[in-house]
Phi, psi and omega in degrees: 000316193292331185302308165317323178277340187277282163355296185279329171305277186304017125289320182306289217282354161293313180300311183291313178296294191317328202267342172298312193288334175300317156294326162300346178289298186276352093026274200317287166346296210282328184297337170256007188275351182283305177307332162297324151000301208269332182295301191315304173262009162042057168281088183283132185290199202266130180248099163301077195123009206288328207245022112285341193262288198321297188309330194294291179326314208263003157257325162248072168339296195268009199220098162286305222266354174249348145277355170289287142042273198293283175313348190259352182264343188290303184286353174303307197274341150321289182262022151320280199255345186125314193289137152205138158240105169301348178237032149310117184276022176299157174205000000 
């Protein structure tokens, strides 16, 4: 009886450590076959605040430090919360 109960407990915990290592195995794997992805297909990451700072130029020519401003609060609350929508009209 106790062998059995020995038994299933140590299956049980092979399947979770084997399904853990499989998943970091495949982690591992996966991880330069993405960057090759991204080189290959030329998959720009994401430039948070870019296309507000740019509009900010192109209403003020002459005002740098208030548009690095307007980009720099955009990406402040980016990485606050997580979140970013570009085609949001906040201002």
């Amino acid at each position: 009886m106790v062998s059995k109960i020995v038994t299933s407990v140590g299956r049980y915990a092979i399947k979770k450590i084997g399904n853990k290592a499989i998943n970091k195995i495949v982690e591992k794997i996966d991880e330069p076959f993405a960057a090759f992805n991204r080189e290959i297909l030329s998959i720009k990451p994401l430039n948070v605040g870019e296309d507000e700072e740019m509009a900010c130029y192109r209403q003020y020519p002459n005002d740098a430090t208030r548009c690095r401003a307007v980009g720099d609060r955009i990406r402040e609350e980016y990485r606050r919360t997580g979140k970013y929508n570009p085609y949001s009209k906040k201002k």
